[in-house]
N, C-alpha and C positions, 0 to 999 in steps of 0.2 A: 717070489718077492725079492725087491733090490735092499741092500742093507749099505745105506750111504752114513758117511760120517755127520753126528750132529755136531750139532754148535760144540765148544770146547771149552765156553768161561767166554766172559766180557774179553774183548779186545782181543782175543785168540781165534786166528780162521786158520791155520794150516798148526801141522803136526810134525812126525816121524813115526812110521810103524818100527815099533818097537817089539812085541812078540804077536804071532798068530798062535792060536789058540787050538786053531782046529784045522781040518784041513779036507779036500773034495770027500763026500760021499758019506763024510761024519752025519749022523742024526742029532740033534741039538734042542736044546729047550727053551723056551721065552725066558729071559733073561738071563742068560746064561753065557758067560763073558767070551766072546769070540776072538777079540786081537788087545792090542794095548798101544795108545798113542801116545808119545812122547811130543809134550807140545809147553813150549817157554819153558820153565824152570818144573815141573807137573807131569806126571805121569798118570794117564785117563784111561779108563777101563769102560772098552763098548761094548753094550750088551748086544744079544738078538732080542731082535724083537718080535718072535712069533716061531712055535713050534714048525720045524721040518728037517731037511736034508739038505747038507749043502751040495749046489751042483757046481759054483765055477769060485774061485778066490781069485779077486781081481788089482791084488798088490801083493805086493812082498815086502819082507824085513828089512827097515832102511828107505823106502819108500815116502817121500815126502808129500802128506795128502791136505786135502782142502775140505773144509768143511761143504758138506752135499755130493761127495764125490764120492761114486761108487765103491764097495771095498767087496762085498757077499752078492752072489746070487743063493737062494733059499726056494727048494720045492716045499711048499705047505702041503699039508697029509688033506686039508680040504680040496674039492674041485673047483677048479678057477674055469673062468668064462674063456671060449676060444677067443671073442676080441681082445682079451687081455693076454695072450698067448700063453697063459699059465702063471701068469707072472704079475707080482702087485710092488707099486710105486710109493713108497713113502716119501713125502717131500718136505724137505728140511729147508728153513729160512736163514738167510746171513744176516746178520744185526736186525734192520729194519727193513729188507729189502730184499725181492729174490730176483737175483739178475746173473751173469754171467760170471761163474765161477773158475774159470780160464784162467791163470796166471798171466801178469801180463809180461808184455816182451823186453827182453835184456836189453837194456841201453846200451846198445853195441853198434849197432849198422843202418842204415835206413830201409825202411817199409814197403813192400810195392805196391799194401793195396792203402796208404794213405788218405786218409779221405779231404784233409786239408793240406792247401800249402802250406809250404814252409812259410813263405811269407806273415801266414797267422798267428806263427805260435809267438805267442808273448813273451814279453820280457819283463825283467823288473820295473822297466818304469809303467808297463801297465796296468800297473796292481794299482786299484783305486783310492784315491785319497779321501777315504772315511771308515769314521771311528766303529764300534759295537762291535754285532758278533758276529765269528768266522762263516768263510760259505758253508752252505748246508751239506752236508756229505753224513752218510753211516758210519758208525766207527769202526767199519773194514773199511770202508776205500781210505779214511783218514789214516789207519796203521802203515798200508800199504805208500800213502803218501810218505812218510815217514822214512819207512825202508826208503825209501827210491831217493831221496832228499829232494822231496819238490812241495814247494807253499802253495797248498791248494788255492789261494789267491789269483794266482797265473793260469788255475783252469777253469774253462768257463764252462758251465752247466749246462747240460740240455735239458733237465726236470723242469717242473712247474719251479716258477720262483729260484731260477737259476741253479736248483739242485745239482751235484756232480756224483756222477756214481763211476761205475767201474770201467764204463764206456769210453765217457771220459777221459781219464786219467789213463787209458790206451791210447786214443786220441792222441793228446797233448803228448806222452812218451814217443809217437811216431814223430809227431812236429820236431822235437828233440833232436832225433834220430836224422829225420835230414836237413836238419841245418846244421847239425855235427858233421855230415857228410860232405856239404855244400863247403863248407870250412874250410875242410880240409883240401877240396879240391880246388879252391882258391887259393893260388899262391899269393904268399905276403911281400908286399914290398921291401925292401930291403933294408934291414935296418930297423925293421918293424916287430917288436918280440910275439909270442902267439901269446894269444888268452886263455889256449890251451893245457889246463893243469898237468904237467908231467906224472905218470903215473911208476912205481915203483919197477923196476925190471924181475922178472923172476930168476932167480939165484940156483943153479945147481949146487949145491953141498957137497952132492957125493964126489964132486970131485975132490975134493980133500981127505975124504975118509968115508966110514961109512955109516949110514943114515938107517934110521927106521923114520915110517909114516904114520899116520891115524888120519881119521877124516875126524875133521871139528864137528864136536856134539852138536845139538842145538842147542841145548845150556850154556855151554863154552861160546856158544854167536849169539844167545840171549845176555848172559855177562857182561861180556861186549858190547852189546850194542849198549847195554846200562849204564857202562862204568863210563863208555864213551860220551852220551845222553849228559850226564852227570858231569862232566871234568869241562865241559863246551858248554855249558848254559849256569851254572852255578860259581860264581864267584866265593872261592875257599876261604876260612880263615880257620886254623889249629890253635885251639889253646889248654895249654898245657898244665897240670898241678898233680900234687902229689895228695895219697889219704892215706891216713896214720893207722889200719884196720886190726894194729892188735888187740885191742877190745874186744873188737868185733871177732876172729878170730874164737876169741876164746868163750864168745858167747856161744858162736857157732859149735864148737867140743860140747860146751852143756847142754846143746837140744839134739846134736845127732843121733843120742841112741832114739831118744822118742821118737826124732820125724822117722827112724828106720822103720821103729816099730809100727807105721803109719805105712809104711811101703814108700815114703818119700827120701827122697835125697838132699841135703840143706847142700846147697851151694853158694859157692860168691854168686854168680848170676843171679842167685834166684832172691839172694840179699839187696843186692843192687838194684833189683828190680822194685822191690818196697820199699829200699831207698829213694827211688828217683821219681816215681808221685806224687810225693808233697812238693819235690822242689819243681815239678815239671808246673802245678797247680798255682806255686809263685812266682813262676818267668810264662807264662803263656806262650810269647811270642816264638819260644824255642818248639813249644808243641803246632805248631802254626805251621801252615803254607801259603804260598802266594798261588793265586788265580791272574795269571798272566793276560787273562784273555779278558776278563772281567773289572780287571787293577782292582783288584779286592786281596786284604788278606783273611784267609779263613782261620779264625780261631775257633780250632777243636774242643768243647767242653767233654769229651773222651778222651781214653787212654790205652791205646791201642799199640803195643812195643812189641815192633821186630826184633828178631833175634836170630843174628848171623851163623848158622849151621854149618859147620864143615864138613863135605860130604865127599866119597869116593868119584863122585863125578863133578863137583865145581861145588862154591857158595849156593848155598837158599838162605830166604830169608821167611820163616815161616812167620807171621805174628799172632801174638798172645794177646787177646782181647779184656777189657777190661778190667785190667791190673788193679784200677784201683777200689774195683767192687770185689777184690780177691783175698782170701786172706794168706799169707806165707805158704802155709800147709796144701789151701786148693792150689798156689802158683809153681809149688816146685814140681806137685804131680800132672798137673797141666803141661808145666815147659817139659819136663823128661818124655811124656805122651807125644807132644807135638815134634820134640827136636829126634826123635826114633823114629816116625813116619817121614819126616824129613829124611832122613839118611835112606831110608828103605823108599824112597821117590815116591811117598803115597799121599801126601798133601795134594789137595786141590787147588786152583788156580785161587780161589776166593778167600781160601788162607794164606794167602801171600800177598795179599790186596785190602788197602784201607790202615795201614800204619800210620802212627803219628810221629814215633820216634822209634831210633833204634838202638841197640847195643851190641859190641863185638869183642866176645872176651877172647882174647890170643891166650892168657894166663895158664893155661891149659895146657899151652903146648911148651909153653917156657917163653913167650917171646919178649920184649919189653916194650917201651913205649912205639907210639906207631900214630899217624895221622889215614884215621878211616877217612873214605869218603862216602859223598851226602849220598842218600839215600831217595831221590829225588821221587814222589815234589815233595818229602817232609822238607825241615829247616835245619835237623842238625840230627848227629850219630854219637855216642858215645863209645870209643875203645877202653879198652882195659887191657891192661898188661901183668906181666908175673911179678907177684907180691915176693919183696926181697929182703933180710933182715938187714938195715943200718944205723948206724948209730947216730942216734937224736938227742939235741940237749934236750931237757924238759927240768924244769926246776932248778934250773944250775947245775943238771948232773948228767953225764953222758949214762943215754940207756940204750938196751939193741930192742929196736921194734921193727913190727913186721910195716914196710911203707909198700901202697901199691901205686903205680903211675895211671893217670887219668888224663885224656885226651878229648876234647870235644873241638870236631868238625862241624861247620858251620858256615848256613847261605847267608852272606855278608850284604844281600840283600835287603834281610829281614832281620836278619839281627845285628846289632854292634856290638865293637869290641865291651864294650862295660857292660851291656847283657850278659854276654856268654862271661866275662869274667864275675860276675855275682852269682851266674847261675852254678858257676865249680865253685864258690866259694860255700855257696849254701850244700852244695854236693857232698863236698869234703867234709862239711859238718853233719851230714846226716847219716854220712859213712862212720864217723869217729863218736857219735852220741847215737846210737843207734838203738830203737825203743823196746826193751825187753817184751813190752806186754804184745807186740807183733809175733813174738815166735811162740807167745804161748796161746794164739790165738787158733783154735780150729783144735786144740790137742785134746 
């Protein structure tokens, strides 16, 4: 029996073998975890599926794999038919479609078994001019579009109804490839600058001194390509205010020992977090995202908040689901639950997907104010920084209170400036009035 990688989560087709488990000759049990992929921000555990022996391991540690792609050979203890040489096939699907799982070719060089001219491959201006929805494609060939930076618009489909699958977009990659070549081996006339993006030089260091390497995680190129995603399609705005939380603060001292006794932890987060539902409830548009493709905005009647985890191998962003069906006591045991699988890479893909908003507490670490960025496709994030005592008029009389700084980033798309500044405005007051009968709820 073949033991191929399955699916891995929505919009996830390749990994990183991360541990093997077992190794030639081991005897094994149906379900019974054989290796561990490391895939976007998620660390996936694949079972066997079917008692025997392993006879060949067909990856290694490090290993970058694809979903349907071989990883186990397995003798089963039953007899297998001679036309099946001993051996049974489990066949696994990519999104909607099972087609050629090949990775496709580096956009480096030209093709030699091309099956089109160069002549064909298109260009921007032949993308068509009409409006709806995008070409048909599974949501592996569109990720994969994505990676490569190419607008599936410019590829043309061989499916029914102009579908484009993985063919495809090797296809069109080869076209690429030699008219890149063709380019280049056209001298320019003089005078003539190229259209050819100059690409950065590689840097030897060690000439200067001496260096250590690491190879980039897949988190660290997942990160990346987010923050990247994010800083090129979202037009930023930071706005900034201050919350008075010595109140709060001290309410916090009179319910700690009980939530301990509760096995909870009362935190700013997790205060924050009950704070920021009612105001999220009266600015919608902050909980909202835009559908680019659709010119729709969606407004979320849930409340679904990321929460930025700092972890030994990069950012996660685990989310906490419906905060506002939650009360204090199930939120603070919930986030400590979630934000420890986090660190321990054991969230799955599906809790890191479907946020509405998010929060990023640095306060923790000592930091101060700071401009997060969006969270994309939410509309906005909120940072929190380290609560610092200063002195505040209040009543005519300098007092020392604890002020924490408050920062909300935000798609200037979808929100404006007088949005986001009501919406810190109401923030700031629900941080400084903050409703005792909430911490004593659930005790």
């Amino acid at each position: 029996m073949d033991v191929r990688v399955p699916r891995l989560g929505e919009g996830a087709d390749s990994g990183t073998v991360a541990t093997i488990f077992v190794k030639e000759g081991d005897h094994i049990r149906k379900d019974q975890p054989v290796l561990e992929i490391e895939s976007e921000k998620a660390v996936a555990t694949i079972p066997c599926t079917a008692d025997g022996r392993v006879t060949a391991i067909h990856v290694k540690e490090g290993d970058v794999i694809t979903v349907g792609q071989l990883v186990l050979s397995i003798a089963e203890g039953s007899e297998q038919s001679a036309g099946e040489g001993g051996r049974r096939v489990i066949d696994v699907t990519v999104g909607d479609e099972e087609e050629d799982l090949h990775p496709l070719p580096a956009v480096a060089g030209p093709s030699a078994d091309a099956a089109v001219p160069v002549e064909s491959a298109p260009v921007a201006s032949d993308i068509p001019e009409k409006a709806g929805l995008p070409p048909a494609a599974a949501p592996t060939v569109r990720k994969m579009a994505r990676e490569l930076g190419i607008d599936l618009r410019l590829v043309r489909g061989s499916e029914r109804g102009g579908r484009i699958i993985v063919a495809d977009l090797k296809r069109y990659v080869q076209q690429l490839q030699q008219r890149a070549t063709m380019t280049q081996l056209t001298p320019m006339p003089a005078g003539v600058p190229s259209r050819t993006p100059s690409r950065a030089a590689a840097v030897d260091f060690a000439q200067w001194g001496p260096v250590r390497k690491e190879k980039v995680s897949i988190l660290r190129k997942t990160i990346s390509a987010r923050m990247s995603e994010s800083w090129a399609a979202v037009p930023r705005v930071t706005q900034f205010d201050e919350a008075d939380i010595t109140a709060l603060l001290q309410l916090k001292k009179n319910y700690d020992k009980k939530y301990e006794k509760k096995g909870a932890r009362l935190t700013l987060t997790v205060l924050a977090l009950k704070a920021l539902v009612p105001v999220l409830k009266r600015h919608p548009i902050v909980n909202a995202s835009l559908d680019e493709i659709s010119g729709e905005i969606v407004f979320k009647e849930y409340y679904h908040i990321g929460i930025a985890v700092d972890t030994e191998q990069g950012l996660i962003v685990p989310v906490l689901r419906d905060v506002d069906k939650s009360t204090l006591l199930q939120i603070s045991l919930d986030l400590a639950q979630l934000a420890e699988r986090a660190r321990q890479r054991k969230v799955g893909l599906e809790e890191m997907q479907g946020g509405t908003f998010t929060v990023s507490n640095q306060g923790g670490i000592g930091s101060g104010p700071f401009t997060p960025i969006v969270n994309v496709p939410e509309a906005a994030i909120l940072g929190m920084g380290r609560g610092m005592l200063k002195p505040v008029v209040r009543k005519n009389r300098i007092e020392k209170r604890t002020i924490v700084p408050l920062s909300l980033s935000y798609d200037h798309r979808l929100v404006d400036g007088a949005n986001a500044a009501r919406f810190m405005v109401d923030l700031v007051q629900a941080f400084e009035n903050f409703n005792e009968s909430d911490l004593k709820a659930g005790l």
